[in-house]
C-alpha positions in Angstrom: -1.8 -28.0 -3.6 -4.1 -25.0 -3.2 -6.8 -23.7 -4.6 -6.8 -19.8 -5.4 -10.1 -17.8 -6.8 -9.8 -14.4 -7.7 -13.4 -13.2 -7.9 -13.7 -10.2 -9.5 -16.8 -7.7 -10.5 -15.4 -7.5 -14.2 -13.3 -11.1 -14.4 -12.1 -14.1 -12.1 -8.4 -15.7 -12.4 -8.1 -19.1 -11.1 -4.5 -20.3 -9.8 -3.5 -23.8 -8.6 0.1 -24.0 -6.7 1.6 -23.0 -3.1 3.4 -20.5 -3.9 4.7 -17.5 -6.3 7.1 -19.5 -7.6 5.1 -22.4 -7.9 1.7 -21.2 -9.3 -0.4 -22.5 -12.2 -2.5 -19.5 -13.1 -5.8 -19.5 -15.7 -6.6 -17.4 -18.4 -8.7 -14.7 -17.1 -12.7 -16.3 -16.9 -15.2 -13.4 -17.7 -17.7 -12.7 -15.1 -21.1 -13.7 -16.2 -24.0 -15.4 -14.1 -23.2 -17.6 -11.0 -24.0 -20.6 -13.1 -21.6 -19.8 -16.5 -19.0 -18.4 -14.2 -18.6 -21.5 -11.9 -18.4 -23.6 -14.6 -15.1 -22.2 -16.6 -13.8 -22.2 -12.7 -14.7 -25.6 -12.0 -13.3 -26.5 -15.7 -10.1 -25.2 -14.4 -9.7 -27.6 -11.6 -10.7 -30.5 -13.0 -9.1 -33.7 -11.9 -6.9 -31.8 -9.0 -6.4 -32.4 -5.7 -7.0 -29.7 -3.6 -6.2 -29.3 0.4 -8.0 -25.9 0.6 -9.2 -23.2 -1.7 -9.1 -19.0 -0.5 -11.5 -17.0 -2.6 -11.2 -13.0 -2.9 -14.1 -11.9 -4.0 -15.7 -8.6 -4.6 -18.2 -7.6 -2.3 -19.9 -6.1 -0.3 -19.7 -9.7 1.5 -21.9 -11.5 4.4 -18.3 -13.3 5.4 -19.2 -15.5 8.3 -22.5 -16.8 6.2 -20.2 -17.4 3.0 -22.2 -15.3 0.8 -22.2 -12.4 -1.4 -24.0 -9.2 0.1 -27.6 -8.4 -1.7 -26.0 -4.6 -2.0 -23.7 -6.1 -4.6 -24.1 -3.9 -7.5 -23.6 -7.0 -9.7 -27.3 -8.1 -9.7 -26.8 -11.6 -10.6 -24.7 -12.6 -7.8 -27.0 -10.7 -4.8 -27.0 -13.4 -1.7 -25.0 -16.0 -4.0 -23.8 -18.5 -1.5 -20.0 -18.5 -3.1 -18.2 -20.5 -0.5 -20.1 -23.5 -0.4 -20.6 -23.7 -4.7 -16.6 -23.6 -4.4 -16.3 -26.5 -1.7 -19.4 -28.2 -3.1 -17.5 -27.9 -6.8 -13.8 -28.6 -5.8 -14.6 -31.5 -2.6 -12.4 -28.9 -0.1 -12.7 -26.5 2.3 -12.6 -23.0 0.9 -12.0 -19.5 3.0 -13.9 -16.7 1.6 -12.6 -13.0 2.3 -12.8 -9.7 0.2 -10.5 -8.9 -2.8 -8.8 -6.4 -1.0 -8.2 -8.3 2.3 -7.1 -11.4 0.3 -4.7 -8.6 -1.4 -3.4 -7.5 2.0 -2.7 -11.5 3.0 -0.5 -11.6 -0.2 1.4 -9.0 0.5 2.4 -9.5 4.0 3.1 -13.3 2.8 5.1 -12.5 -0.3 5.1 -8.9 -0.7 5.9 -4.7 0.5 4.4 -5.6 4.0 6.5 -8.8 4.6 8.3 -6.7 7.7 5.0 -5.6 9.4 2.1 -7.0 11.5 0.3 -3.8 11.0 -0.6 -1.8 7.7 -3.5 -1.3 5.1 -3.4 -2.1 1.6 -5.3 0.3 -0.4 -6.4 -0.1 -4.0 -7.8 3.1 -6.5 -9.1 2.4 -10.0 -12.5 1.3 -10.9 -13.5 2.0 -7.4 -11.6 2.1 -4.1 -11.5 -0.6 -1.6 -8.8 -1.6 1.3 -7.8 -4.4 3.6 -6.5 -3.6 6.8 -4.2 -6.0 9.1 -3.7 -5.2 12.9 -1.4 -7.2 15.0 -0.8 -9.6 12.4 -4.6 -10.4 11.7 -7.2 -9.1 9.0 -10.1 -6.6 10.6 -13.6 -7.8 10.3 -16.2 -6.7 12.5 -20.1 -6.3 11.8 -19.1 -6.1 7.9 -15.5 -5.3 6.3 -13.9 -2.3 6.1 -15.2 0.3 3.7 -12.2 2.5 2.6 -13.7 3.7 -0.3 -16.9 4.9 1.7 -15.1 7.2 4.0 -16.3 11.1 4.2 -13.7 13.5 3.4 -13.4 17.4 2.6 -13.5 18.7 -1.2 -10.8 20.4 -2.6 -11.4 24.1 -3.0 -13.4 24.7 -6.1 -14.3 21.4 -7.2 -18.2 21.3 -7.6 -19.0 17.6 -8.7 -21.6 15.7 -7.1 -19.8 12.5 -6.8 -20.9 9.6 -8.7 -21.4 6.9 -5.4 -24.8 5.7 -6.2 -25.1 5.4 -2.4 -23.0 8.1 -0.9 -22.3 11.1 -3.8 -19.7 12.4 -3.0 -17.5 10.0 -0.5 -13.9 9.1 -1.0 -14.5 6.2 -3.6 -17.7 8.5 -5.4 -15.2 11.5 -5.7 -11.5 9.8 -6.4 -12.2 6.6 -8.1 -11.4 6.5 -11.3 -14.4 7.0 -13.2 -15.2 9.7 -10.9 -12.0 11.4 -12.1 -13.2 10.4 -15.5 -17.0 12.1 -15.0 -15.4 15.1 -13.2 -13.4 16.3 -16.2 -15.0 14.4 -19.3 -12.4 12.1 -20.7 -13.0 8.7 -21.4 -10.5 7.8 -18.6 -8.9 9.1 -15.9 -5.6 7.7 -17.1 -5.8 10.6 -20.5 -5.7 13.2 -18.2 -2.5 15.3 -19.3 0.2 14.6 -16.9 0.4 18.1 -15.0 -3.4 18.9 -15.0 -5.5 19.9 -11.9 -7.4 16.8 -11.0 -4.1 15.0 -10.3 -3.3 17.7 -7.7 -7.1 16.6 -6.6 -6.6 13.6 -6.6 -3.5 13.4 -4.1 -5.6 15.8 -1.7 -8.4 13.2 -1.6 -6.0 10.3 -1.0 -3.9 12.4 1.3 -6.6 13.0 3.8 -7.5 9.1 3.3 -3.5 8.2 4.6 -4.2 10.7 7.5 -8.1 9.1 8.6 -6.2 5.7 8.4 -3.4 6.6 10.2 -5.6 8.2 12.8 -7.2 5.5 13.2 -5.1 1.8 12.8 -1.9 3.8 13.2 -0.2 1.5 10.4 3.3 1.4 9.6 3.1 0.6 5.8 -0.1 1.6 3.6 0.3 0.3 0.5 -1.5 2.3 -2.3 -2.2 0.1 -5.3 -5.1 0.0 -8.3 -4.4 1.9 -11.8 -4.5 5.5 -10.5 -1.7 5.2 -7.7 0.5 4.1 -10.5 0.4 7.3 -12.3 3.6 9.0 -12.5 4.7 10.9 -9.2 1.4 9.9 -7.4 3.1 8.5 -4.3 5.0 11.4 -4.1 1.8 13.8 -4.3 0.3 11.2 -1.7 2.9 11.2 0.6 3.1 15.3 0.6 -0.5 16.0 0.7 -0.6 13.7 3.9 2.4 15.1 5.7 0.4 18.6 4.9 -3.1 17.1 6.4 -1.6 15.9 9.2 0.8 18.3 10.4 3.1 17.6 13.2 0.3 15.4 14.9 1.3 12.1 14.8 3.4 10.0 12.4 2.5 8.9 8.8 2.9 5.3 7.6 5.5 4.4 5.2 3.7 5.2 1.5 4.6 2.0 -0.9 3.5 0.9 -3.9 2.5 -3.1 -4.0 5.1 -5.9 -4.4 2.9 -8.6 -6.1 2.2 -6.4 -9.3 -0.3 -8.1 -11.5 -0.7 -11.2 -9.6 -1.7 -9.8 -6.5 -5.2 -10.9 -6.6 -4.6 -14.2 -7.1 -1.8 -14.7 -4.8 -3.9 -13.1 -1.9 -6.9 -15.6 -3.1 -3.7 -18.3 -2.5 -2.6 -16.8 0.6 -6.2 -16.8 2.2 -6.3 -20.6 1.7 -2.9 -21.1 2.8 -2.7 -18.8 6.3 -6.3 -18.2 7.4 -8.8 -20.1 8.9 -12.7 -19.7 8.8 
């Protein structure tokens, strides 16, 4: 059997199995310190044999060294070593990749990208993140992709700063969802009334993101996931404010939403063990 983490900023899901249909999952562990965290996880697997273990973990990420990035706005875990606690914990190898690109592995394993070899998976809510697969392999380079950190024009009108602490106003700092939150002072994003402005905003912003990736991996699926792109009608408004950035220039991706639902994050953890290598 496998070992899947799901390491997440907010909370980390554990799974033990091979596949969807044969998956013991955790209840959700609440991220804390390195040390208090590790321990519910290592509670979890207690007394398993494990061949492997894939852990999707938020980031930024130093991948090849097995670590979490000191940029990591989660104080407590800046330069954590996470891949060798989880081998040193569970006696296995473990693959470490982001949350996003473990994501993308899931759903080309099990999910709306089963059919391609080339496509980005995309997630919007707390912030904005993607994994992108090219040829049939996930793109790493001198980091990770950065989705969320991409520069893109503002809608006409709209006047807030951004809330990136790095960048202001990039993609993630103006279309994320406590940036939609901030912008028009709800609690979140998800009370805005169904016909108001900022959803009109918000498919611009994501529009022009489909048409920068598409001019630049020239995917055939982009899979648009997180709590914002499943908002009534927003794939639609995605899909028409990217044929409108775009033009007649080159062809658009196929716009889907993702097939793993819920368990996505796990499953990609599961698939990461499963199909990649170190």
């Amino acid at each position: 059997m496998y070992a899947a983490i799901e390491a997440g900023g907010t909370k980390f899901v554990c799974g033990y199995g091979k596949g969807p249909e044969e998956l013991e999952i955790s209840a959700e562990i609440r991220t804390r310190s390195p040390r208090e965290t590790m321990a519910e996880v290592a509670a979890f697997f207690a007394g398993r044999k494990l061949k492997r273990a894939g852990i999707a973990c938020f980031g930024p990420l130093q991948i090849s060294k097995g670590k979490i990035s000191k940029l990591t706005p989660k104080i407590e875990w800046r330069g954590h070593g996470i891949r060798a606690t989880v081998e040193k914990m569970l006696d296995c190898e473990a693959v470490l990749d982001t949350d996003v690109n473990g994501a993308a592995m899931g759903e080309k394993m099990w999910g709306a990208a089963q059919e391609s070899d080339n496509f980005v998976y995309v997630t919007v809510g707390t912030g904005i993140g993607g994994g992108v697969m090219v040829n049939g392999r996930l793109v790493h380079g001198l980091l990770h992709p950065e989705i969320g950190h991409m520069r893109i024009r503002r809608f006409m009108g709209d006047r807030f700063p951004g809330n990136c602490p790095v960048h202001g106003d990039c993609l993630e700092g103006l279309a994320a969802g406590p940036a939609i939150a901030a912008r028009w002072g709800v609690e979140k994003a998800e009370l805005l009334p169904e016909n108001h402005l900022g959803w009109a905003m918000e498919a611009h912003y994501l529009g022009q993101m489909v048409v920068n990736l598409a001019c630049t991996y020239s995917p055939e699926i982009l899979i648009l996931g997180g709590g914002i792109s499943r908002r009534r009608g927003m794939l639609a408004m995605v899909r028409q404010s990217a044929a409108q950035e775009m033009g007649q220039y080159a062809p658009l991706p196929r716009i889907l939403a993702p097939g793993l639902g819920a368990r996505a994050g796990v499953l990609g953890a599961l698939a990461l063990a499963r199909f990649t290598s170190r």
